[in-house]
N, C-alpha and C positions, 0 to 999 in steps of 0.2 A: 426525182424524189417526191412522194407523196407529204403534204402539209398534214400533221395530225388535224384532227377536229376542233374546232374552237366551239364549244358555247358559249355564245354572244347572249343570250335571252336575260333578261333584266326580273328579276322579280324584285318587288316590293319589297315584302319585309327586308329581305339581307340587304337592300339598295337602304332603308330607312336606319335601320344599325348604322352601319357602315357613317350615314350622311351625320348623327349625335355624334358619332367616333368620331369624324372631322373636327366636328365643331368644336368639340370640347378639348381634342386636340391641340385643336389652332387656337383657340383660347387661352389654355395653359402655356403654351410655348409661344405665344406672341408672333403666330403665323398666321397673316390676314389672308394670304393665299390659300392655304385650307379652309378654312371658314367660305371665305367667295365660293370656292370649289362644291364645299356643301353643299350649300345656297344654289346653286346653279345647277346642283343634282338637284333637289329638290324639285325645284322648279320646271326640270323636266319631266319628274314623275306626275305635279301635277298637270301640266301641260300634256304630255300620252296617257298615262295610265288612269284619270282620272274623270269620269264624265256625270255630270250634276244628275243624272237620271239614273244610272245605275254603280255609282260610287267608284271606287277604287278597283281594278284587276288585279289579280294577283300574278301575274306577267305578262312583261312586255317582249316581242320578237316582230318586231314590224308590227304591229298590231297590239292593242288589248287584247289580253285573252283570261278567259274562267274568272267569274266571280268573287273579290278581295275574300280572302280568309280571317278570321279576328284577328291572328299574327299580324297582316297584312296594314288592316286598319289601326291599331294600336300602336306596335312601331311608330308607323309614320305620324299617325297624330304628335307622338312621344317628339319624333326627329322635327314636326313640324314650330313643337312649342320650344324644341334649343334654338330653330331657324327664327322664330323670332325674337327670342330674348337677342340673339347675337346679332343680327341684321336691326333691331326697332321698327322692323317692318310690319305693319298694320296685316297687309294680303295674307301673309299667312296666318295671322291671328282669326281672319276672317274667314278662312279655309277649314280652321281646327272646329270651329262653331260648327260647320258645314259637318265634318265628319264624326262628329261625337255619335258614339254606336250607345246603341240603344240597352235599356237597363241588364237584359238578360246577356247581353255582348257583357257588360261591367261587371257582373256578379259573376260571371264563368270565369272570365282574366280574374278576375282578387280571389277567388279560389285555389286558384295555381299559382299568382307570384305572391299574395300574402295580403289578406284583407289589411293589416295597416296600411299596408304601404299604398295601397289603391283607392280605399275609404276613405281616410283620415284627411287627406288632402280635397277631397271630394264633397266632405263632410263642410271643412271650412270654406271653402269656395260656395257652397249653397248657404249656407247658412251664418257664415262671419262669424263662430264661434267655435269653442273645440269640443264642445257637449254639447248636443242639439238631438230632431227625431236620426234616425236612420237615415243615407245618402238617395236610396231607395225611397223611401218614404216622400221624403224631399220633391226628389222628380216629379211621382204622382203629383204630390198634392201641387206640383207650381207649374206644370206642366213641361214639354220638352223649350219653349222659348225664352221662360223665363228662368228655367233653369241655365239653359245656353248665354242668356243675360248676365244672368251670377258668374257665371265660369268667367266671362270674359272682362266683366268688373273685377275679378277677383287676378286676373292676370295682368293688368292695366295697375293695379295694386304691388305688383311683384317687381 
């Protein structure tokens, strides 16, 4: 008898859903074993699919492969910052710094799921206020590190 086909290939984005879905799972229902389980996805994707010079892939099969997709990079930033509300683990907060996608990456994502919900939170993280310039604006003017600064003050806050 022949074995159907299994695809084994791992891509990012549905791996970085999936790992939030855990977490916030295992949170509400007081399962530490899902949360670990997250956590330890995670950690794998950054461990393979992850490389300081050309960012994220957008699948894994033995290998990296093709260049992360915004889907790619956004999920997992998203799964990265439940992986560390839920763990207090510093690494990944230090990881989300690492991948924050650049402004035209932000303004394209809060186009399609809804400038509040993408802005406003972005807005106060730069600026500690809930009226200020524009999030856009922001970055320019403080540049990408110190912007990265703010985010990561602002989640050390949270």
């Amino acid at each position: 008898k022949v074995q159907p086909y299994v695809d084994k290939t791992i891509y990012v984005d549905w791996n970085a859903m999936m790992i939030s879905s855990y977490i916030k799972a295992g949170t509400v229902l007081d399962d530490q074993k899902a949360v670990e389980f997250a956590i330890k996805t995670a950690d794998f994707i950054l461990e393979k699919c992850y490389d300081k010079c050309s960012g994220l892939c957008h699948f894994f099969d033995g290998k990296p492969n093709e260049g992360g997709l915004l889907t790619d990079n956004l999920y997992f930033l998203n799964c990265l910052i439940d992986a560390y509300f839920a763990a207090g683990s510093k690494k990944h907060l230090e990881k989300i710094t690492k991948l924050v996608p650049d402004p035209k990456k932000i303004r394209s994502y809060a186009e399609k799921e809804g400038r509040g919900e993408v802005l406003w939170p972005l807005r106060v993280a730069l600026s500690g206020r809930r009226a200020s310039l524009g999030p856009f604006e922001m970055m320019s003017a403080l540049g990408k590190e110190e912007s990265v600064r703010r985010i990561k003050r602002a989640l050390d806050k949270i």
